[in-house]
N, C-alpha and C positions, 0 to 999 in steps of 0.2 A: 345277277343274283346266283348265288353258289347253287347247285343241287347236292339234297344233302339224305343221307339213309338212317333213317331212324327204326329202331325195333322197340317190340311192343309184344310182352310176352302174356299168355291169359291163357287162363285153367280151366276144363272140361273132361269131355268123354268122349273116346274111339271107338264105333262099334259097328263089328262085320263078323258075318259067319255066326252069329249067335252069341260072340264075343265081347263083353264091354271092357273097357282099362281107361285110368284114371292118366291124362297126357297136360303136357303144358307145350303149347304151341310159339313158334316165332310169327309174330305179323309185323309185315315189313311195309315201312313208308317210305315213299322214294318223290320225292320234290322236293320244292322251295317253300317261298312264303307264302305264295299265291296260290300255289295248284298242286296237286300230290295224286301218287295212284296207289293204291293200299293191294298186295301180293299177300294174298290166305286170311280171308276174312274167318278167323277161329274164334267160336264160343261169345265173344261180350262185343255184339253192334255197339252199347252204348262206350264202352273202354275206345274203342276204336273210334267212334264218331269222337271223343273227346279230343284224342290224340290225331287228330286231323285238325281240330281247332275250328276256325273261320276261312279255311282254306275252301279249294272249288276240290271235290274228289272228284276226277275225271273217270277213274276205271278200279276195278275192280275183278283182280287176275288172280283167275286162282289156278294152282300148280299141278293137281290133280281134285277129283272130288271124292275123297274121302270124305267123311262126314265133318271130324274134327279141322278141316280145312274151309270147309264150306257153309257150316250152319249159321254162323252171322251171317254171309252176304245179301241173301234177300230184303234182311230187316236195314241192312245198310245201306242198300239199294236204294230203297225205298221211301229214307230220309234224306240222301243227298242227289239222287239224283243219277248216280254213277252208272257204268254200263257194265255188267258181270262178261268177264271170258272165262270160256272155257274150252278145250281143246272135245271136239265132238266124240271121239273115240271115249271118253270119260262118262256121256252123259247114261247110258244104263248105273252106275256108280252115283252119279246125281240125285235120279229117280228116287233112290233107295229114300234118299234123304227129305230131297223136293220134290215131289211126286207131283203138286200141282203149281209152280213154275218153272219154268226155261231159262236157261242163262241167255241174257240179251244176245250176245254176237260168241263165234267160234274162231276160237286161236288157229293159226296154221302153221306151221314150221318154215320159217325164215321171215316170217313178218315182224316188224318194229312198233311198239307200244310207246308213243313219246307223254315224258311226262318233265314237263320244267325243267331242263335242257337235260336230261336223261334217254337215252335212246337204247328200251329195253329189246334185243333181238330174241326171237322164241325160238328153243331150239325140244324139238319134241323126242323124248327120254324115255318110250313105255319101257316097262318090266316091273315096278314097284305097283302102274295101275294103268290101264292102256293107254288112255290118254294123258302122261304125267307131261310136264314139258321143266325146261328150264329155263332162265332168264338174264343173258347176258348182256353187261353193258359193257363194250371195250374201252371204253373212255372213264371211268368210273374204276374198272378195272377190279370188276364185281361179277359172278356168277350167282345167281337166286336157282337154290338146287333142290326147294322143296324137299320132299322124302327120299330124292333118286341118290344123292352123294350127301353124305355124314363123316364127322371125324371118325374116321375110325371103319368107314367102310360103307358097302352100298345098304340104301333102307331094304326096308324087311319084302318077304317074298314068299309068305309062308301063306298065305291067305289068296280068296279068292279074286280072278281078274289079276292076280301080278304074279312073274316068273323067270328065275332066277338069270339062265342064260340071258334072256334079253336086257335085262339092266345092266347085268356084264357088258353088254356090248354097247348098250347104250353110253351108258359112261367111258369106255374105252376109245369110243369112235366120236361121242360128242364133247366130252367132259374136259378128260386127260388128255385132248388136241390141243385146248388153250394155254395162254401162257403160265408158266408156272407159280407166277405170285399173282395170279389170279384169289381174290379172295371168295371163299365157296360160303354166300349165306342163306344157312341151311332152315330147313322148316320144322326142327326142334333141336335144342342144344347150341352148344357154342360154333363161331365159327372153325371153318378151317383153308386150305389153301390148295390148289388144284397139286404146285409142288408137294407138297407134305401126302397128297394121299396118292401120289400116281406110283412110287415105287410099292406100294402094296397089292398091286391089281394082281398078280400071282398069288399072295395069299390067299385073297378072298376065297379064287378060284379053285385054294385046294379045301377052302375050310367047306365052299359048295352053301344048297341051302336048301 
């Protein structure tokens, strides 16, 4: 049975530093027919529980814990059964949100998340939020880049907990190693492609942040 990636866009609110803005997030499904693992449980458990279907949701990965990243997951949780990850350098970011649950288990940099023949590797990415990671599958020939890599450049870095050189370097050292038509699917906006943004990493570095 094929493994197959489906997106799944849904509307809310980001807010840090005293800040709210109005975002539309990517949540991504990665299985088959049977089993799936849902990447940024944003804003609508019930949208998300739909578009799972009658599938088994095994997990429940999220990319950093921003809020607009993470505020469905407990409710999601909690109806299927799933196990939340999250990368532990994240959970003060969590807190903010979840104050009184824990993410089930903690991501760690070079471990495999299998979901219906998908073998997602974690590659941990801070500088957008300390615990941000990514999620590559070579076989799929797919990068899940969360907020760390967007078309057009690395996510934002302006706020607290993320900072600027390290995402530079994170993506330099983690990102723009893979192959070049690696496809980058990102955690707001369109895709884009490891080639398409690696001759830009000079820009970024002059435009700063």
């Amino acid at each position: 049975m094929a493994t197959r990636i489906e997106r799944l866009v849904t509307s809310g609110q980001f807010t840090l530093d005293g800040g709210t803005w109005d975002v539309d997030n990517n949540v991504w499904l990665v299985g088959d027919d049977h089993e799936v693992v849902v990447i940024d449980a944003a804003h609508d458990a019930d949208a998300i529980a739909e578009a799972v279907g009658d599938r088994r949701l095994t997990a429940i990965v999220c990319t950093h814990a921003h809020n607009d990243h993470i505020d469905a997951a407990p409710a999601l949780a909690d109806r299927t059964g799933a196990t939340i990850w999250l990368h532990p350098d994240d959970l003060p970011l969590w807190k903010q949100t979840h104050p009184d649950r824990d993410p089930d288990a903690h991501l760690v940099d070079g471990q495999i998340i299998e979901a219906a023949g998908a073998d997602l590797t974690v590659l941990h990415t801070p500088g957008h939020a300390p615990g941000a990671v990514c999620l590559h599958d070579p076989g799929l020939g797919v990068v899940f880049t969360g907020d760390t890599l967007f078309q057009g450049g690395p996510g934002a870095t302006g706020r607290s907990y993320s900072h600027f050189p390290t995402i530079i370097d994170s993506i330099r050292t983690r990102l723009l190693t893979l192959p070049p038509d690696t496809k980058a699917l990102t955690g707001h906006g369109d895709p884009t492609t490891i080639g398409a943004e690696a001759p830009h990493l000079q820009e970024w570095l002059d435009r700063g942040h």
